[in-house]
N, CA, C and O atoms as a Tinker XYZ file with bonds, in Angstrom:
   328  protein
     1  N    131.909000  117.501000  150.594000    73     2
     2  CA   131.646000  116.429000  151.541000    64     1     3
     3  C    132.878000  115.521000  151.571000    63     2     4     5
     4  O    133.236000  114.981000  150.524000    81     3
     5  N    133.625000  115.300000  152.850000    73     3     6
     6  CA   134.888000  114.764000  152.785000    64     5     7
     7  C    134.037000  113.322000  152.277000    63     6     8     9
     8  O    133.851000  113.505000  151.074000    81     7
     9  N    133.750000  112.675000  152.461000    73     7    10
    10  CA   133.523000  110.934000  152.127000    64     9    11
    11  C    133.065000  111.155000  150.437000    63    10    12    13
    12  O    133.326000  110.211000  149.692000    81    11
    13  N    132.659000  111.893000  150.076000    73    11    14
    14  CA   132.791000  111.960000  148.312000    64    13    15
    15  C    134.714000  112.353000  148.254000    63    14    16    17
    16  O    135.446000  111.513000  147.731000    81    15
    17  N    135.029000  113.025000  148.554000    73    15    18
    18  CA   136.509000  113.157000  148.216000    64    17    19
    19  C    137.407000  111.564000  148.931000    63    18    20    21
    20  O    138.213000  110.893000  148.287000    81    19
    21  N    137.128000  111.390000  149.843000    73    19    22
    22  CA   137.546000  109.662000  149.796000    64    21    23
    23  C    137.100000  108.815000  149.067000    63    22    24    25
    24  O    137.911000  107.983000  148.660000    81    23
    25  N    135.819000  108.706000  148.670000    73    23    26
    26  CA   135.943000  107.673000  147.384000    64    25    27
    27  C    136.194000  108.185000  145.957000    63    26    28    29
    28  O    135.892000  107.430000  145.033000    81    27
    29  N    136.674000  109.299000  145.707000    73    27    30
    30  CA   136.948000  110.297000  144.436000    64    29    31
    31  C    138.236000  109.872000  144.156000    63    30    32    33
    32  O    138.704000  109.680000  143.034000    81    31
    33  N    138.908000  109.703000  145.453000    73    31    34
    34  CA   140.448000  109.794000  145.650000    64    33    35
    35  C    140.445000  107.858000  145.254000    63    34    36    37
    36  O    141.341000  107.333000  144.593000    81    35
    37  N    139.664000  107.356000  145.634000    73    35    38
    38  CA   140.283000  105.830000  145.448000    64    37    39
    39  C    139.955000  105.349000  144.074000    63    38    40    41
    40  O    140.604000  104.530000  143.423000    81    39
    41  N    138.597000  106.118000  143.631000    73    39    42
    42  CA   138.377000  105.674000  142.292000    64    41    43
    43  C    137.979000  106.743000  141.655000    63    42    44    45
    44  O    136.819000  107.005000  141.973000    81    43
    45  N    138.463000  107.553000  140.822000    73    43    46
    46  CA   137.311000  108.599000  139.734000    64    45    47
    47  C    135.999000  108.118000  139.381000    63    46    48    49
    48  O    135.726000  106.974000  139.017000    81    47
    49  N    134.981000  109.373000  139.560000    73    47    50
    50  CA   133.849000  108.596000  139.474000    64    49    51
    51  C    133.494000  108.409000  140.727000    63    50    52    53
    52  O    132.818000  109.361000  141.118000    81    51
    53  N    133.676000  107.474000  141.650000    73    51    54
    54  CA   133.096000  107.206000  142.547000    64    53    55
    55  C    132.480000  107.867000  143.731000    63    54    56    57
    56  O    131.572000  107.315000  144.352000    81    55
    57  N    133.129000  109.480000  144.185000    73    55    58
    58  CA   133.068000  110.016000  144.809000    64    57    59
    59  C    131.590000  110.704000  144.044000    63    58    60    61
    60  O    130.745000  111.124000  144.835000    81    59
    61  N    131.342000  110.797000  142.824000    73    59    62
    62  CA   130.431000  111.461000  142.352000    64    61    63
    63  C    128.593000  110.543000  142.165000    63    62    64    65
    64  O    127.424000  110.903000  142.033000    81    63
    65  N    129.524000  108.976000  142.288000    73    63    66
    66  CA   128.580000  108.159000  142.055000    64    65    67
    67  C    127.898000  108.179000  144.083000    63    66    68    69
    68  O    126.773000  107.855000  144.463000    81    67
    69  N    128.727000  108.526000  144.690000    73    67    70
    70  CA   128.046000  109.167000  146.259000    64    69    71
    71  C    127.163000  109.691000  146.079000    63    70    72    73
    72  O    126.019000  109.239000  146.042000    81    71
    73  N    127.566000  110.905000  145.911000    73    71    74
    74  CA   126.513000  112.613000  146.062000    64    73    75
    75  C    125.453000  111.716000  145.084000    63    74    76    77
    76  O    124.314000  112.025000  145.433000    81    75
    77  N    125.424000  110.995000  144.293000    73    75    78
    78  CA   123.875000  110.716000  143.502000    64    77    79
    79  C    123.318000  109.756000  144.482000    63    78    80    81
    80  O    122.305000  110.215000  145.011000    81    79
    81  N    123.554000  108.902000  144.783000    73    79    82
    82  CA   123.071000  108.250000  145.345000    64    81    83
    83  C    122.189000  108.698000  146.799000    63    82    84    85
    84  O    121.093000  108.229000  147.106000    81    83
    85  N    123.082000  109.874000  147.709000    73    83    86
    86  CA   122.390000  110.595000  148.675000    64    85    87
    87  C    121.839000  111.668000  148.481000    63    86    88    89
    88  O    121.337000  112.340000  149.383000    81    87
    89  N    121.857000  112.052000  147.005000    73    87    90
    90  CA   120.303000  112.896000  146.473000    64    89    91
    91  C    119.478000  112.090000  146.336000    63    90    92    93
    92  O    118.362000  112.466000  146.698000    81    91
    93  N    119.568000  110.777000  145.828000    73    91    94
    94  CA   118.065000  109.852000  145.345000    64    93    95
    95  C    117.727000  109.397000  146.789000    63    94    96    97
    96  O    116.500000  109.330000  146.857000    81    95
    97  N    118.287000  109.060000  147.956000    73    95    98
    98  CA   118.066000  109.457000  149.031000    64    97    99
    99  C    117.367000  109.963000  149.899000    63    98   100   101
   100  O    116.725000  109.464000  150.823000    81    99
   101  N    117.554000  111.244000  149.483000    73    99   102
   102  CA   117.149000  112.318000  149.752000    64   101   103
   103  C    115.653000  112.569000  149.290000    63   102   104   105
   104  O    114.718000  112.777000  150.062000    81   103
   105  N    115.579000  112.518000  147.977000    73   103   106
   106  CA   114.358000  112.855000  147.244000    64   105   107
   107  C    113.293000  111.794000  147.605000    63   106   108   109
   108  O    112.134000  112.204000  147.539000    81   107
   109  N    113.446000  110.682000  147.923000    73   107   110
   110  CA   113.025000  109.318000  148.232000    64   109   111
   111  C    112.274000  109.608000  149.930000    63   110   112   113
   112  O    111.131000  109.337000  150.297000    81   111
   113  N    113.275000  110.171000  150.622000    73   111   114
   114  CA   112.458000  110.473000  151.983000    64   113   115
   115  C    111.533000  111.699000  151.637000    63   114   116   117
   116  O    110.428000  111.788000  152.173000    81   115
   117  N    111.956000  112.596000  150.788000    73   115   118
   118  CA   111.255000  113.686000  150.861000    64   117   119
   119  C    109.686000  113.649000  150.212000    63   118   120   121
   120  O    108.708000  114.349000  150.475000    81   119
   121  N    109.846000  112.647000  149.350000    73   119   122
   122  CA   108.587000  112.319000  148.590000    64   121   123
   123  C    108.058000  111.274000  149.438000    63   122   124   125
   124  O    106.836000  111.381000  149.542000    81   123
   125  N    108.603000  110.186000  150.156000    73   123   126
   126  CA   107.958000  109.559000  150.709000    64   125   127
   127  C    108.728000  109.310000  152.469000    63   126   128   129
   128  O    109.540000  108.434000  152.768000    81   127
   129  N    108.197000  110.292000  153.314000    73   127   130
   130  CA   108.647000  110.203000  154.806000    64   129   131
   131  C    108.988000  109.326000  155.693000    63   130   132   133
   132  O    109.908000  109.383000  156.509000    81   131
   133  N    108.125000  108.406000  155.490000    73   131   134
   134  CA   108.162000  107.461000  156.367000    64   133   135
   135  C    108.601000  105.938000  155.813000    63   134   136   137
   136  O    108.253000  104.882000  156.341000    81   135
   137  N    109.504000  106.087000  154.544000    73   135   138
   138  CA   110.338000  104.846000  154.407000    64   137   139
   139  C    111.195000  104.462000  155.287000    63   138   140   141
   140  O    111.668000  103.350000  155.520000    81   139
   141  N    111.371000  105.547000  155.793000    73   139   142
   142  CA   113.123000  105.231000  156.590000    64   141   143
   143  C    112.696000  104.387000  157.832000    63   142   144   145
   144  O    111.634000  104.768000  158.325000    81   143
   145  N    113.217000  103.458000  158.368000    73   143   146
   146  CA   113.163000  103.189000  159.924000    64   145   147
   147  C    113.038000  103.934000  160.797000    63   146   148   149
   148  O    113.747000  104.940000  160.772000    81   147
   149  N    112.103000  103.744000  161.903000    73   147   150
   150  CA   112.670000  104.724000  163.224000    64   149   151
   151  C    113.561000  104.606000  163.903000    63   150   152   153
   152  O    113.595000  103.563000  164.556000    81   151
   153  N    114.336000  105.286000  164.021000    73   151   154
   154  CA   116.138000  105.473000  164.754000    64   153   155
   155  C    116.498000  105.345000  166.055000    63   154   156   157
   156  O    117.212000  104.599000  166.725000    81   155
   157  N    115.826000  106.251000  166.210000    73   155   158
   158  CA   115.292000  106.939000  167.945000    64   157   159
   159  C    113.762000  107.946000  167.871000    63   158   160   161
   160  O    112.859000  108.203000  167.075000    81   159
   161  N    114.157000  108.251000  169.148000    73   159   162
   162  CA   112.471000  108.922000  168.899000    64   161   163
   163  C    111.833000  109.885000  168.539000    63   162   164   165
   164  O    110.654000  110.103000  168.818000    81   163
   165  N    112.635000  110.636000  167.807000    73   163   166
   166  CA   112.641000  111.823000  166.787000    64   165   167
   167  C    113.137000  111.424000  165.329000    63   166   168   169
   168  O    112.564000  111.671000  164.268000    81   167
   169  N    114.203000  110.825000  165.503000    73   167   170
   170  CA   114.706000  110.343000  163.813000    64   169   171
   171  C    114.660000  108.908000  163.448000    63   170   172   173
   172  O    114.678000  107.817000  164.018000    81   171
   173  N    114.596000  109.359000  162.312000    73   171   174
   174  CA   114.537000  108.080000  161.166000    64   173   175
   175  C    115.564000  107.860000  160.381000    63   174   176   177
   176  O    116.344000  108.761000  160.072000    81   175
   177  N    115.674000  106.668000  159.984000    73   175   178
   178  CA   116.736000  106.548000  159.249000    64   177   179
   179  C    116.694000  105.900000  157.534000    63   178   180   181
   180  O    116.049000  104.853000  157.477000    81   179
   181  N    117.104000  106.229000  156.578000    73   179   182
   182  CA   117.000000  105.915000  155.324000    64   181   183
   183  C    118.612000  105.604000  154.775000    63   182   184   185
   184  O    119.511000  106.435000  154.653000    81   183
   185  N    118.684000  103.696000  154.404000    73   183   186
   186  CA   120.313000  103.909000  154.028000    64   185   187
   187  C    120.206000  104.170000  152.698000    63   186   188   189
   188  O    119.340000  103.926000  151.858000    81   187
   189  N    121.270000  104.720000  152.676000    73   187   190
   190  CA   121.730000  105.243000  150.769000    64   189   191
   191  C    122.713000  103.868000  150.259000    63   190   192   193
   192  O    123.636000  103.293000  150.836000    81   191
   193  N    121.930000  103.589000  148.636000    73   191   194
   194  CA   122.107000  102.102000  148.182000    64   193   195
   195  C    123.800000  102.426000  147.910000    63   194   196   197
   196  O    124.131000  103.610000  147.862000    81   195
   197  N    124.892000  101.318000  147.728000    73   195   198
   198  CA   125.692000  101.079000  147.159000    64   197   199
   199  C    126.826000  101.371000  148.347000    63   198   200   201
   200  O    127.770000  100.583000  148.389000    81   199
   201  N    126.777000  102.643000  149.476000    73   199   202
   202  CA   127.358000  102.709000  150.529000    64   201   203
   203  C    127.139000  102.439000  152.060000    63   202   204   205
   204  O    126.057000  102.118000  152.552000    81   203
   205  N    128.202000  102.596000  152.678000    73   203   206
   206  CA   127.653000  101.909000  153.871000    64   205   207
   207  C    127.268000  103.417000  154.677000    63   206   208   209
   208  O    127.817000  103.549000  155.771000    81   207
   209  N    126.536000  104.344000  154.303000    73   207   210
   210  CA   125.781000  105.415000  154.854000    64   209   211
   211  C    124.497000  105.226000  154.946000    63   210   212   213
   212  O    123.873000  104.461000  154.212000    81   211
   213  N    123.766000  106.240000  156.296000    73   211   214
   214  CA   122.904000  106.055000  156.226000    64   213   215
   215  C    122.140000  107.513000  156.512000    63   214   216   217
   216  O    122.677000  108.221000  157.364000    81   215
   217  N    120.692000  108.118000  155.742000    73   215   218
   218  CA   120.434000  109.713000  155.821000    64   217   219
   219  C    119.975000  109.515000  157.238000    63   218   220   221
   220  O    119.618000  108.345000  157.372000    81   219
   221  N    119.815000  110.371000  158.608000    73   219   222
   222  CA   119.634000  110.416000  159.287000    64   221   223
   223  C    118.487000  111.747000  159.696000    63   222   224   225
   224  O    119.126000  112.795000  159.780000    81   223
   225  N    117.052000  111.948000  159.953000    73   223   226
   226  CA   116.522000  112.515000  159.280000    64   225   227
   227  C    115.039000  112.714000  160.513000    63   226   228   229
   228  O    114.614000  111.749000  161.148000    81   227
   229  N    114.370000  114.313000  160.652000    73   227   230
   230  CA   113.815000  114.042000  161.600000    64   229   231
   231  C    112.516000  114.797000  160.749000    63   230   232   233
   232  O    112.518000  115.659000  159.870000    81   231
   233  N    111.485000  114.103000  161.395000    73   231   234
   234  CA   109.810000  114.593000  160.983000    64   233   235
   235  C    109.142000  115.649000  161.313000    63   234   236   237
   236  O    108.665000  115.540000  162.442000    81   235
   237  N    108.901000  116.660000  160.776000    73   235   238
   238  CA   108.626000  117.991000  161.475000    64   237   239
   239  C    107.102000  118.066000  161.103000    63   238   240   241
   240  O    106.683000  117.568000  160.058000    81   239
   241  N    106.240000  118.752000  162.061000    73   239   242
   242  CA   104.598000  118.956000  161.514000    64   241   243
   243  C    105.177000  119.217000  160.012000    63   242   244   245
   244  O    105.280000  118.145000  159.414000    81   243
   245  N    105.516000  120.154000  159.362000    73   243   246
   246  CA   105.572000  120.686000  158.212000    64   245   247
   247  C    106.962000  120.853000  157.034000    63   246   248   249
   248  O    107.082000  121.486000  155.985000    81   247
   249  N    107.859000  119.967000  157.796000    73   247   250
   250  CA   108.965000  119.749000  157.224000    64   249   251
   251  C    110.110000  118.858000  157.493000    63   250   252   253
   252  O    110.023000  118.269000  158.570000    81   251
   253  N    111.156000  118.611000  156.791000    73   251   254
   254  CA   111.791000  117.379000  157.588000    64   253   255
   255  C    113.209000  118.270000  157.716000    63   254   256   257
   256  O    113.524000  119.347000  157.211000    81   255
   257  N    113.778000  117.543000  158.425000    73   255   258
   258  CA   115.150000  118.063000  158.297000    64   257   259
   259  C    116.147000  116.857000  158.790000    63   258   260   261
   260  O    116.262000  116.087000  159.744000    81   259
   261  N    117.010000  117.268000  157.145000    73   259   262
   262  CA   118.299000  115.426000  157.334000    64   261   263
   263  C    119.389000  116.263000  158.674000    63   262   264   265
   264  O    120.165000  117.219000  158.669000    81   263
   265  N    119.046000  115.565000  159.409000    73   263   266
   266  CA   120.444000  115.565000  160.491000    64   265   267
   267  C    121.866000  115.285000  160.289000    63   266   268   269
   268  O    122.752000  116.062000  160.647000    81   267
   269  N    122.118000  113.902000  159.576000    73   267   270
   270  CA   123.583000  113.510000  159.197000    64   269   271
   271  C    123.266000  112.741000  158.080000    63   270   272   273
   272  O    122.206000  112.141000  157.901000    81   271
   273  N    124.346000  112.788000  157.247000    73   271   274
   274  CA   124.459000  111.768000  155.938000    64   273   275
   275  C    125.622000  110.877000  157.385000    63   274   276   277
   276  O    126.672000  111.513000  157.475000    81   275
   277  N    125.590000  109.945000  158.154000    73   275   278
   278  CA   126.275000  109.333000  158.921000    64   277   279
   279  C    126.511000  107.690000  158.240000    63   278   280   281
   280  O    125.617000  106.923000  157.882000    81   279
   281  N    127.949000  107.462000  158.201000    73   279   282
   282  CA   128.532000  106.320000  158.158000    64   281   283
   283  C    128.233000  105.082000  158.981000    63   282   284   285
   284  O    128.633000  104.849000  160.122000    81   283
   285  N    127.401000  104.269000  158.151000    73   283   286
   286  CA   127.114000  103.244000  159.286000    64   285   287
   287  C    128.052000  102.038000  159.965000    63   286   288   289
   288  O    127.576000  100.951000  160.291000    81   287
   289  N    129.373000  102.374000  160.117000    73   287   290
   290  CA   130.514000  101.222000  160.222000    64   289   291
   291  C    130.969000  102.186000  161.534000    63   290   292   293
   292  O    131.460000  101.421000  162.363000    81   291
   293  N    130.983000  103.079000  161.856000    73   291   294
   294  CA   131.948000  104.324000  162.813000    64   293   295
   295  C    131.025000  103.700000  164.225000    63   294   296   297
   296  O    129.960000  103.084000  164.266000    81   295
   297  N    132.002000  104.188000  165.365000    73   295   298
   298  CA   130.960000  104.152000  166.269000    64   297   299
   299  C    129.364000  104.560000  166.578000    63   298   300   301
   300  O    128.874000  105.594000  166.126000    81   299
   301  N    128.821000  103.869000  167.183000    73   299   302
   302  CA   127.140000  104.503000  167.257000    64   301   303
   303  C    127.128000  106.446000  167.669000    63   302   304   305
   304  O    127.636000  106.636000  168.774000    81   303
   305  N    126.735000  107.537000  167.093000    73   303   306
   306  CA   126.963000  108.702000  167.479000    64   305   307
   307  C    127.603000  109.513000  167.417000    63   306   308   309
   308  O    127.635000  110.562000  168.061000    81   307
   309  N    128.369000  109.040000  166.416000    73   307   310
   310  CA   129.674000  109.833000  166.211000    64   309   311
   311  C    129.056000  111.451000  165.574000    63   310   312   313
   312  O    129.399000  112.550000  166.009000    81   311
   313  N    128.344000  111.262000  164.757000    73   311   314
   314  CA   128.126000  112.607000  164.062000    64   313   315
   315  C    127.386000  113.671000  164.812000    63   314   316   317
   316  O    127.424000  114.833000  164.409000    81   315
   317  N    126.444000  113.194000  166.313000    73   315   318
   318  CA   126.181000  114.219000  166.968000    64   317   319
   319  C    126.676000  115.483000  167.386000    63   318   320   321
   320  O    126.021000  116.524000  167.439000    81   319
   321  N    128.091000  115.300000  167.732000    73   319   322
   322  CA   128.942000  116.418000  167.848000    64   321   323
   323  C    129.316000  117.058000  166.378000    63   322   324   325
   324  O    129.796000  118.187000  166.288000    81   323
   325  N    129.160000  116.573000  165.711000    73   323   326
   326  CA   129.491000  117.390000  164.009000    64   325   327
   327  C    128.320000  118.382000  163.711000    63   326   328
   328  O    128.313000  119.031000  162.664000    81   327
């Protein structure tokens, strides 16, 4: 994930203290769905503590699926095309 290798690169450690943070994230929507805000009208959104990201994440009858780990400082949409 390039944004763990940008904060890896500015501080050791830090890039790793990412990826934990957007697993607990992760596990956090997955155990509980409907923390996140509604986004738009399919997704939700859940920010990950300590960065300025946010999981981007849609509700399925029977499963979810994260759309973008997206940077919340970039323009609005940027990660659609990614």
């Amino acid at each position: 994930m390039a944004a763990a290798q940008f904060y890896e690169s500015h501080s050791p450690g830090l890039g790793l203290d990412f990826i934990a943070e957007v697993r607990r994230a992760t596990r956090a929507v997955a155990t509980y769905p409907r923390i996140g805000r509604r986004f738009s009208k399919n997704l939700h959104r859940a920010l990950v503590r300590r960065f300025p990201y946010g999981l981007l994440y849609e509700l399925r009858a029977d499963e979810l699926l994260i759309v973008a780990v997206a940077h919340l400082r970039r323009r609005p949409g940027y990660w659609r095309h990614r």
